[in-house]
N, C-alpha and C positions, 0 to 999 in steps of 0.2 A: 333854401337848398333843395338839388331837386333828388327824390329817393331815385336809388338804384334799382334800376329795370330787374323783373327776375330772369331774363336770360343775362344780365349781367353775374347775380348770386350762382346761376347755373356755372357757368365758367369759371369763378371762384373756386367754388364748390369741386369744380373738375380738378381744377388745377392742384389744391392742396392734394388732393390721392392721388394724383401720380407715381408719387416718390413711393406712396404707400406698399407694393408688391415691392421694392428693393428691400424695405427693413424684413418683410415675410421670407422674402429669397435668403438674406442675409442670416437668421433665423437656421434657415431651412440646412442649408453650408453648412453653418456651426454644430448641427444638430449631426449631421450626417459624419460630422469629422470626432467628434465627441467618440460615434458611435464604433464609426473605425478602430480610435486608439484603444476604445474601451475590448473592443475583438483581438488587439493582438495585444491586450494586456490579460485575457482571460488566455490565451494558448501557453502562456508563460504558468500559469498557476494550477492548482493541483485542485482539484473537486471543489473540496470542503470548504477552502479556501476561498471560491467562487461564490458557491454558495452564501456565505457569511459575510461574504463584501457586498452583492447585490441586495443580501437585505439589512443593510447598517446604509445605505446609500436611499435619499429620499429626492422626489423633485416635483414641481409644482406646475401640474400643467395649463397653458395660459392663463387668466386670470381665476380663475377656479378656486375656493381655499381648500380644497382636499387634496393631502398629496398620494402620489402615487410613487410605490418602490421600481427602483431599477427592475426588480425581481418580475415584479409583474408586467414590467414591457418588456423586455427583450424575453424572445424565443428562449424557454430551457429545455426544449427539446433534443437540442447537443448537450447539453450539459448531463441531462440523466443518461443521454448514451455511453458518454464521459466514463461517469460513476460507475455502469451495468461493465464497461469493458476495465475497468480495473478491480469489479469482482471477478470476472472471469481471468483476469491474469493474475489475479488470488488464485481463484481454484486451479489452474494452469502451476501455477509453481508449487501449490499444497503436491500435486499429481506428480511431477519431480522430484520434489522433497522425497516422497514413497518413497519410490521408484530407488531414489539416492541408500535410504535407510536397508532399502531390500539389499543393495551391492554390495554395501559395506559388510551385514550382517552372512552374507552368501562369500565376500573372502577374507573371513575371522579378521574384521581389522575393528570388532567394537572395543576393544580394550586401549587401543592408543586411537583410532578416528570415533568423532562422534559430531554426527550433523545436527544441525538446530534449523528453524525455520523461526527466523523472529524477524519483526518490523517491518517484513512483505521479502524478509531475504532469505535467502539458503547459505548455511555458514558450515562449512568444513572446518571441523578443530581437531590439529594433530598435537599430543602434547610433547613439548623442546625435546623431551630426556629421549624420546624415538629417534631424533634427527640428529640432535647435537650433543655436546658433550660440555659440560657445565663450562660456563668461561669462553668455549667457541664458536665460530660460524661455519667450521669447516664440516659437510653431512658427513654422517657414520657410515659406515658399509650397507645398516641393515636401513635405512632409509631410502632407497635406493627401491625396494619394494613397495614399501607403503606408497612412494612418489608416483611410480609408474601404475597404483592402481587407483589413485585421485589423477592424474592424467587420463586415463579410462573414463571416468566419469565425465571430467573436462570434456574430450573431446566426441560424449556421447551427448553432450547437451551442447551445440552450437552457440546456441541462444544467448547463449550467458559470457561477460567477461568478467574476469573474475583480477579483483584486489586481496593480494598476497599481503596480511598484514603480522606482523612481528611482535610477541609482547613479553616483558622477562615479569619476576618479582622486584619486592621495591628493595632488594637487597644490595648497596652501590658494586660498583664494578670501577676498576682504576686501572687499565693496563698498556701497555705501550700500542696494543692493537686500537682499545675501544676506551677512548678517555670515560664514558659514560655508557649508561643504559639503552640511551637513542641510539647511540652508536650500532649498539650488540645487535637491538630489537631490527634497526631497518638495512645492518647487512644480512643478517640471516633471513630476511625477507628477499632481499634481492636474489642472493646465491640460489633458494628456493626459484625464482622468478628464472634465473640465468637454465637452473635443470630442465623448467618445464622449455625454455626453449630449445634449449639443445634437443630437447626429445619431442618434439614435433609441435606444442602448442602454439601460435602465430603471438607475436610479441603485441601486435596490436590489440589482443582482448586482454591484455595484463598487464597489472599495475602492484606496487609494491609501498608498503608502509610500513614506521616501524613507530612504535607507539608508546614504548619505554614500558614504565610498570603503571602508566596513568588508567590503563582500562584492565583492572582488575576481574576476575570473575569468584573471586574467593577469598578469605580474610588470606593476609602474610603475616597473619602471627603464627600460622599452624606451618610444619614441614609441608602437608598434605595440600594447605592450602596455597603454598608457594608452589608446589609443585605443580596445581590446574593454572596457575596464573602465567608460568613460562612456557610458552605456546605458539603456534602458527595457526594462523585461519585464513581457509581461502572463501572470501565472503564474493558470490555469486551475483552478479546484477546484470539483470534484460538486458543487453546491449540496444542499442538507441538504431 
């Protein structure tokens, strides 16, 4: 038998890597598509979030046995910007919140409004017995003030649209207006909602909830503390 010339094996030789750059390309595709989805699935999610996923996620690059984190291949140089600009629309809404605290306390409304600044929000709480009248949705006369000077605010901070939310105690309610609690809590949010438009707030930054007695802020065993529990809050958020 006669051996094979070596420009025979040369050609062999050629011939199996050809195909070779299709699996690298093919590779290369997959890798780039990974990397896409992996980008608009970080615009979707909040920092920390980011964070925590990139380094729980591991991968092994080509035959190598040490793995490397997502974390440390991909750029986090947006991601800390990420994080730096939602400290600063922290201290951005801290600087609001003031500002909020200063209006209130400047036209005597600390006794029935009181603002809170939690979980990155500004929360206006008017307490019910101001606006309404135990059992109703219809506002009081003297509501009509305190409205118009949380409309003031509203429309001194653009920035913000604001969810009117509705909450009673857990004491039932049965009447031919309001079979239940839900009922009471998210017309009196609405009606709230319907004033602020009538009086100039644009419908589009506002939204309306009514929440029953399920988000308490104080035991309902006490008068005292039924009483902080039946309330309106206009809870503040960045508009997008």
């Amino acid at each position: 038998m006669t051996e094979p010339k070596i420009t025979d094996l040369e050609e062999i030789a050629q011939t199996d890597s050809r195909g070779a750059w299709l699996m690298t390309y093919a590779d290369l595709v997959t890798l780039i598509l990974v990397f896409f989805v992996l980008l608009f699935s970080l615009s979707k999610m909040e920092t920390g979030n980011i964070l925590d996923a990139l380094k729980s996620f591991e991968i092994t690059i080509g035959n190598e046995t040490p793995k490397t984190s997502l974390f440390d291949i991909i750029d986090t140089g947006s991601l800390r910007k990420r994080k730096k600009l939602d400290q600063l629309t922290g201290m951005r809404e801290m600087d609001v919140f003031k500002e909020m605290k200063s209006f209130i306390r400047k036209m005597s409304l600390g006794e029935s409004v009181n603002a809170e600044f939690t979980e990155g929000k500004i929360v206006l709480r008017v307490e019910g017995s101001v606006l309404f009248r135990s059992g109703s949705a219809d506002l009081l006369p003297q509501a009509s003030q305190i409205l118009s000077d949380i409309i003031q605010i509203i429309q001194n901070n653009p920035q913000y649209d604001v969810d009117i939310q509705g909450h009673t105690d857990n004491r039932p309610i049965s009447t031919p207006k309001f079979a239940s609690n839900w009922e009471l809590s998210a017309i009196r949010a609405t009606t709230v909602l319907r004033y602020l438009i009538e009086n100039g707030i644009s419908g589009e930054r506002l939204t309306a909830t009514g929440f029953a007695d399920l988000r308490p802020i104080a035991s309902n065993y006490s008068p005292e503390g039924r009483r902080k529990n039946r309330r309106v809050e206009f809870v503040l958020k960045e508009n997008q």
